[in-house]
C-alpha angles and dihedrals in degrees: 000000000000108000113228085210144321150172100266106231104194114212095255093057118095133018135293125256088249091061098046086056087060086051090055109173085002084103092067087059088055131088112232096259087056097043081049097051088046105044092038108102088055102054119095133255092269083031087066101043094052092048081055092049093053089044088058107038105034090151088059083047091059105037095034121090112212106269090047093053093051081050087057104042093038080232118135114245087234086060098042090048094050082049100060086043092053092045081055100256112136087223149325097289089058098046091050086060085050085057095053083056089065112025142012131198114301099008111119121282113251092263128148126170107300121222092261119138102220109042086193103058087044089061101046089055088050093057096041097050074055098056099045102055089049100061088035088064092055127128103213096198087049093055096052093048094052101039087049084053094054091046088056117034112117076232136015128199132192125191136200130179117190112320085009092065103067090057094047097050083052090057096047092059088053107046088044088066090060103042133352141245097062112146119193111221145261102006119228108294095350133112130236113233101082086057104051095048088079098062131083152174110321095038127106131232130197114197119187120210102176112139122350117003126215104246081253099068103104089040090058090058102048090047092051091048083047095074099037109269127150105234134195127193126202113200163158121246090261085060093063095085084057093063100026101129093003121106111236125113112256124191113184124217123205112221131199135219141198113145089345140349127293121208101203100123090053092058100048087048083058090047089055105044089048093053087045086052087056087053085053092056099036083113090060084042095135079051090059091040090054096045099049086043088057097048087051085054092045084054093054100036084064099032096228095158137050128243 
């Protein structure tokens, strides 16, 4: 299994098992850093492997049930199970409680620079890993759906909060090369009310959930679905509770992290949809030449690049 990130626990931290005998109830006092580093010379090989995959991926600790978070970390239930009892937890459900001591979702993972001799190339598997389980996870007909829905829609929308709105703003440059009528949203300092007022059924709204959410996130969505929008939601995994029963397109994206979180995989999600929104219009093909063709006029009328 190829680890996303991790705190990189080499064999001669931590005490033996030995040692944590002595110590007898002392592990319930203990964080669960601390309960890894010192359990660790006494896991085994897999053992090891699953204690780095926790440190590196908490949110998908939180959000995950157990079967999905075997399906994550390629590491079987029965081992992640004898892993929490040997760290001291009763069971899942309790560890789970130790994790929201020490993280919460879209905070950064608890991630510092690995061991890895080539930072470079550390940090290219990690995005790749990224990218692959991204575009693993997703639906083809959804996407099509979604992306012909876009290409479309009498008005598109797409709307960021914090780290989201980076990547929506991105999206918003790009779809508006290929139709018109796309608004990034909110506008600086503004709300985002008096906006969306102004759409209805038949339009379409993206709305992007990477990192921390406002707490009306989930409100947005069921407003949005209210009047009759179709609404598509790009997310992390802690963003699928936030969609669970509603109808909305949702297309996870599976983050990394090492000091902080890459987006890579966002990105590359964007990339494709908008590609896939190209497909859509390939019948309006000499429209998207000419717009594209106008907005390169507009550039040099007013002489906003160089050369």
């Amino acid at each position: 299994m190829s680890v996303t990130s991790g705190i990189m626990l080499s064999d001669n931290m931590g005490a033996s098992k030995d040692a944590m005998d002595e110590e007898g109830n002392a592990a319930a006092d203990l964080g669960l850093v601390a309960r890894i580093r010192e359990s660790f010379d006494s896991l085994t090989a897999t053992e090891r492997e699953a204690a780095q995959f926790i440190l590196g991926h908490l949110t998908d600790v939180l959000v995950c049930n157990s079967v999905e978070l075997s399906q994550l970390s390629g590491i079987s239930q029965p081992t992640l199970s004898r892993l929490y009892r040997k760290l001291g937890y009763a069971n899942a459900g309790e560890f789970r409680r130790d994790v929201r001591r020490v993280h919460r979702p879209g905070f950064p993972e608890l991630s510092r620079h690995t061991q890895c001799d080539d930072l470079v190339a550390d940090h290219l598997r990690r995005d790749e890993e990224s990218l692959k389980r991204t575009f693993e996870g997703i639906d083809r007909a959804q996407l099509s759906s979604a992306c012909q829905a876009m290409a479309t829609a009498p008005h598109v929308a797409v709307v960021g909060y914090r780290s989201g709105y980076p990547v929506a703003l991105h999206m918003r440059e790009q779809l508006m090369r290929l139709r018109g009528n796309v608004d990034i949203l909110p506008n600086p300092g503004q709300s985002i009310a008096e906006d969306l007022v102004d759409y209805a059924a038949g339009d379409v709204i993206v709305i992007i959930g990477v990192g921390r959410r406002l707490p009306f996130f989930s409100r947005l969505i069921d407003v949005m679905l209210e009047r009759g929008l179709t609404v598509v939601v790009i997310g992390d995994i802690s963003a699928r509770n936030a969609v669970i029963g509603r109808n909305v397109a949702f297309f996870k994206v599976v983050l990394n992290s090492h000091v902080l979180t890459s987006f890579t995989a966002a990105f590359a999600l964007i990339a494709l949809m908008v590609d896939e929104v190209g497909k859509c219009l390939v019948d309006t093909e000499d429209e998207v030449h000419a717009r594209i063709e106008g907005i390169n006029d507009c550039f040099d009328a007013l002489n906003e690049f160089e050369d």
